[in-house]
C-alpha positions in Angstrom: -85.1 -5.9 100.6 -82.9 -8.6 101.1 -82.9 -12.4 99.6 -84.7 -15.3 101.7 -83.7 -18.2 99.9 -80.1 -18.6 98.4 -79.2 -21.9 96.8 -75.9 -23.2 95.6 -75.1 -26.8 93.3 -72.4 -29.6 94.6 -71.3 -31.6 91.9 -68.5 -32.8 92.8 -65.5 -33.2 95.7 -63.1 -31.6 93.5 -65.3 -28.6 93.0 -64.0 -25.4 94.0 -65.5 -24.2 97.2 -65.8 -20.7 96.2 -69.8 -21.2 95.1 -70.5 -22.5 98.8 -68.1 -20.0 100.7 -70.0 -17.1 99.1 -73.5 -18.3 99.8 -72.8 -19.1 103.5 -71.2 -15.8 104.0 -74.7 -14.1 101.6 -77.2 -16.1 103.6 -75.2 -15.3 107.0 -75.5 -11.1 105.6 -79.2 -11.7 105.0 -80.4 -13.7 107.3 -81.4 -16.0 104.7 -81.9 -19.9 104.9 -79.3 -21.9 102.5 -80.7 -24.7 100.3 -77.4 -27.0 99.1 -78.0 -29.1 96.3 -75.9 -32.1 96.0 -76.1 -33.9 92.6 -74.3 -35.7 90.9 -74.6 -36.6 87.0 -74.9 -40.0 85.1 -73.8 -39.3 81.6 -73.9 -42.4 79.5 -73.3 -42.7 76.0 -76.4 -45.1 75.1 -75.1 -45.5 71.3 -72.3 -46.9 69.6 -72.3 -50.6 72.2 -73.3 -53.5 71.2 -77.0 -54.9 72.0 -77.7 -55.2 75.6 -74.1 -53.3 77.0 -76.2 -50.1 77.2 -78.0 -51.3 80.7 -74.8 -52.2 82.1 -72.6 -48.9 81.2 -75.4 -47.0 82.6 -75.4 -49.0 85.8 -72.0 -48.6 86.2 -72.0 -44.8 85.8 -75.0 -44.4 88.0 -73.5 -46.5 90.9 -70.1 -44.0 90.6 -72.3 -40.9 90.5 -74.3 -42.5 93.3 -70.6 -43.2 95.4 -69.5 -39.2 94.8 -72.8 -38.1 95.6 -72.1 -39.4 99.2 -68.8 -38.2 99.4 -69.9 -35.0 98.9 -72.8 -35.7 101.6 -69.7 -36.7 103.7 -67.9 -33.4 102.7 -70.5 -31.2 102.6 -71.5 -32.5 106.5 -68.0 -31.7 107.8 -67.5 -27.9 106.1 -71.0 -26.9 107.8 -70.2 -27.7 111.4 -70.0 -24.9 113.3 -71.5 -22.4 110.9 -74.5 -20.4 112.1 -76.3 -20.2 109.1 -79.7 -21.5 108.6 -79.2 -24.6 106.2 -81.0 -27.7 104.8 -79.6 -30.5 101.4 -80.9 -32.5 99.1 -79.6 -34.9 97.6 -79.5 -36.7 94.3 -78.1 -38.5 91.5 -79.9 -38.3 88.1 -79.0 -39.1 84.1 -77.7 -36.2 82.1 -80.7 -35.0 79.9 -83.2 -35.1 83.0 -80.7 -32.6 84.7 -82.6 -29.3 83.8 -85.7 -30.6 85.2 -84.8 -31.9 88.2 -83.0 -28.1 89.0 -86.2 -26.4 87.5 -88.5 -28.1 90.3 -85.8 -27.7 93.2 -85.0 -24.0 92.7 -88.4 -22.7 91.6 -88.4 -20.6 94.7 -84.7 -20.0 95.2 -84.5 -15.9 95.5 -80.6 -16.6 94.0 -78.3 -19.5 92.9 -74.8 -18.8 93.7 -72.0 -20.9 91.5 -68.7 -21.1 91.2 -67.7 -19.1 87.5 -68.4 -21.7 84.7 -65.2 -22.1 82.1 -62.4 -22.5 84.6 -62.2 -26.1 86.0 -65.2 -27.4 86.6 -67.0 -29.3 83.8 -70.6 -29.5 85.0 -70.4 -25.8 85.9 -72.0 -24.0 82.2 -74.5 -26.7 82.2 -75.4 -25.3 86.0 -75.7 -22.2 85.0 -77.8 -22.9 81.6 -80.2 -24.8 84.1 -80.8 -22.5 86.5 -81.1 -19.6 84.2 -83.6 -21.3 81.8 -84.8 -24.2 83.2 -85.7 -22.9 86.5 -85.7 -18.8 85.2 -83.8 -18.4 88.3 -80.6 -15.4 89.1 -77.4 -16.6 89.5 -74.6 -14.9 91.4 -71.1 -16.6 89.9 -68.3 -16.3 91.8 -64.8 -16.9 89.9 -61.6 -18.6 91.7 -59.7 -16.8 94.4 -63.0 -14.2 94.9 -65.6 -14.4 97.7 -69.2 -13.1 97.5 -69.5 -9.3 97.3 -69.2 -7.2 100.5 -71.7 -4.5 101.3 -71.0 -1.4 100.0 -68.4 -0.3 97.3 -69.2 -0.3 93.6 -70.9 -2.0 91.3 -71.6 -1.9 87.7 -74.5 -2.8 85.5 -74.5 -3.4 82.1 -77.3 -1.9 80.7 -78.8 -1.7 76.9 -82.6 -0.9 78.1 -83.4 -4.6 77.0 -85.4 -7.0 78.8 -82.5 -9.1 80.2 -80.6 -6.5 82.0 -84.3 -4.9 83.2 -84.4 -8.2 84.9 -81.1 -8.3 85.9 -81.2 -5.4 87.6 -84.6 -6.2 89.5 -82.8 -9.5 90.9 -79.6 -8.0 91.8 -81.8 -5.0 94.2 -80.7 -6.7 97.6 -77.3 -6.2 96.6 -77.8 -3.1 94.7 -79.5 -1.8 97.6 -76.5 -2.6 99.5 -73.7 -0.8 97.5 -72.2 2.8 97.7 -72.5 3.9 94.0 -74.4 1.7 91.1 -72.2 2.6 87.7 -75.3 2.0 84.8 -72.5 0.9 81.9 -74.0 1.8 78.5 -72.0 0.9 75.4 -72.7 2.2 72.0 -76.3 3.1 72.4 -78.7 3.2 69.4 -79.1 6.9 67.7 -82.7 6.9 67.7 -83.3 4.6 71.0 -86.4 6.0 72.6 -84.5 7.0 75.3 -81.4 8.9 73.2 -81.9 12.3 75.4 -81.3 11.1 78.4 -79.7 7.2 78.2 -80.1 5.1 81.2 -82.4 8.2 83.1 -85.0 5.5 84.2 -82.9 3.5 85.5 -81.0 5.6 87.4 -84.0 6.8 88.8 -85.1 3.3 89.6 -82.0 2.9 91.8 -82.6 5.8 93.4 -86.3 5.4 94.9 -84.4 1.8 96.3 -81.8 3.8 97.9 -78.6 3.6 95.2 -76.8 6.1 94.0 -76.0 5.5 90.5 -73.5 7.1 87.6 -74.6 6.7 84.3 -71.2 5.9 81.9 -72.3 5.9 78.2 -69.1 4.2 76.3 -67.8 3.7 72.5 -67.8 0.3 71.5 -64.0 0.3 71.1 -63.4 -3.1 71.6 -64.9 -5.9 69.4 -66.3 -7.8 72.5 -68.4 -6.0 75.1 -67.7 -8.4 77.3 -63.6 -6.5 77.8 -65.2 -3.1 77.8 -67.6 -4.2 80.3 -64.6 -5.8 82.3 -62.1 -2.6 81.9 -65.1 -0.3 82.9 -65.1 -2.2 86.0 -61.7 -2.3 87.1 -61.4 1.6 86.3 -64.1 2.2 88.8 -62.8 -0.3 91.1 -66.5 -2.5 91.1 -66.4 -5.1 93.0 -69.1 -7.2 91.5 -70.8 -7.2 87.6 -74.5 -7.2 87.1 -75.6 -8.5 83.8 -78.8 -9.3 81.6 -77.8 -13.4 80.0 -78.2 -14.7 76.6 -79.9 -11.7 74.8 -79.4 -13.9 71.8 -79.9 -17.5 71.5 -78.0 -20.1 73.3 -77.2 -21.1 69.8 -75.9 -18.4 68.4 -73.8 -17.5 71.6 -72.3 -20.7 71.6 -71.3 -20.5 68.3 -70.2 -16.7 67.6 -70.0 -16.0 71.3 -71.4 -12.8 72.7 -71.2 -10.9 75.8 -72.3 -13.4 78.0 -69.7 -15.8 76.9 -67.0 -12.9 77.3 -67.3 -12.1 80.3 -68.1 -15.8 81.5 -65.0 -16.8 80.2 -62.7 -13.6 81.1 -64.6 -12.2 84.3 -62.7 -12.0 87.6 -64.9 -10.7 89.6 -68.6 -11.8 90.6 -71.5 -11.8 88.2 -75.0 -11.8 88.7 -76.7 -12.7 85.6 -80.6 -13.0 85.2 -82.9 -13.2 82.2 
């Protein structure tokens, strides 16, 4: 198994190239085309102006987002030549609030988005990921500063509470599952009467298995008040090299607000994530 379609987001110039670097060197590994997705973002304030100011603030941000748009074009030209990979962009500049439908209609048939990590320098980059994981119900690989996509091979953990989002985590993460050494199935704190309490995270071990991965099953106290830090010292113990994760088992609301383990490890990660709902 192996993914056909990877997809990345430009935003801007100043963006970090980590997000491209690691889905050129993933679609170059899999033999998979590249779909790059320039856009760029209008956001105007249509409140607050006096009568008639509106229409002029907004052309004045579109034409900017139109001018970095082609920058990027520009950019975006110049880092592909010579690369082998099998690419194609698109191009676009659109208003803020029309954002999540524009990426729901363009990535509907990505197999994976790959980003750059969202809360480090790029402002766009949570809204990205929001997008592409409910708006277009798409994976997304995130790839913090200073890393490059995960290599074949070596470990990698999966956070695992037999819920829904990490089931579908795991089923988008197989091509690189498939691909690793050892699968660590990270279960913190696991209910007393789950239905699976004899033998936690059995099934999915056996999963892996019939797809090729040998997996560890680690079942951990919730020592830590975020699960997020256990999640990340669990990796770095086992030396994983990449975090698979179900996103937003609460509501965005209520994550954004209280935080949760998405957020943690968002916000603290330094090492890839694939997240998936």
């Amino acid at each position: 198994m192996a993914y056909k379609i990877i997809a990345t987001i430009l935003t801007s110039t100043n963006q970090a190239a980590e997000g491209l670097d690691a889905a050129i060197a993933l679609a170059d590994r899999m033999d998979a085309h590249l779909d790059v997705h320039v856009v760029t973002i209008s956001h105007t304030e249509t409140m607050h102006h006096y009568m008639g100011s509106e229409a002029l603030l907004i052309a004045e941000q579109t034409r900017d987002a139109m001018a970095e748009r082609d920058k990027i074009n520009v950019w975006l030209k110049d880092r592909m030549h010579g690369e082998v990979t099998r690419w194609s962009s698109q191009s676009a500049t659109v208003q803020g609030p029309a954002l999540h439908d524009y990426l729901a209609s363009k990535l509907r048939f990505s197999d994976l988005v790959v980003l750059p990590r969202p809360y480090q320098d790029n402002p766009e980059a949570a809204t990205l990921v929001e997008a592409c994981l409910f708006a277009a119900e798409r994976p997304v690989l995130m790839i913090p500063k200073g890393c490059k996509a995960p290599d074949a091979g070596g470990h990698v953990l999966m956070g695992w509470n037999d819920g829904d989002e990490a089931l579908a985590a795991a089923r988008a993460a197989l091509p690189l599952l498939e691909q690793a050494d050892v699968a660590d199935i990270c279960i913190i704190d696991p209910p007393k009467h789950a239905a699976d309490r004899s033998d936690p995270g059995g099934a999915m071990a056996q999963y892996l298995m019939r797809h090729g991965t040998k997996s560890e099953v680690a079942v951990l106290a919730k020592t830590e008040t975020h699960v997020g830090d256990i999640l990340l010292r669990r990796a770095k113990e086992v030396g994983a090299h990449m975090i698979v994760s179900g996103a937003y088992g609460h509501s965005r609301m209520r994550e954004a607000v209280f935080g949760g383990a998405t957020r943690d490890l968002l916000e603290a990660a330094d090492l890839p994530i694939l997240m998936s709902r």
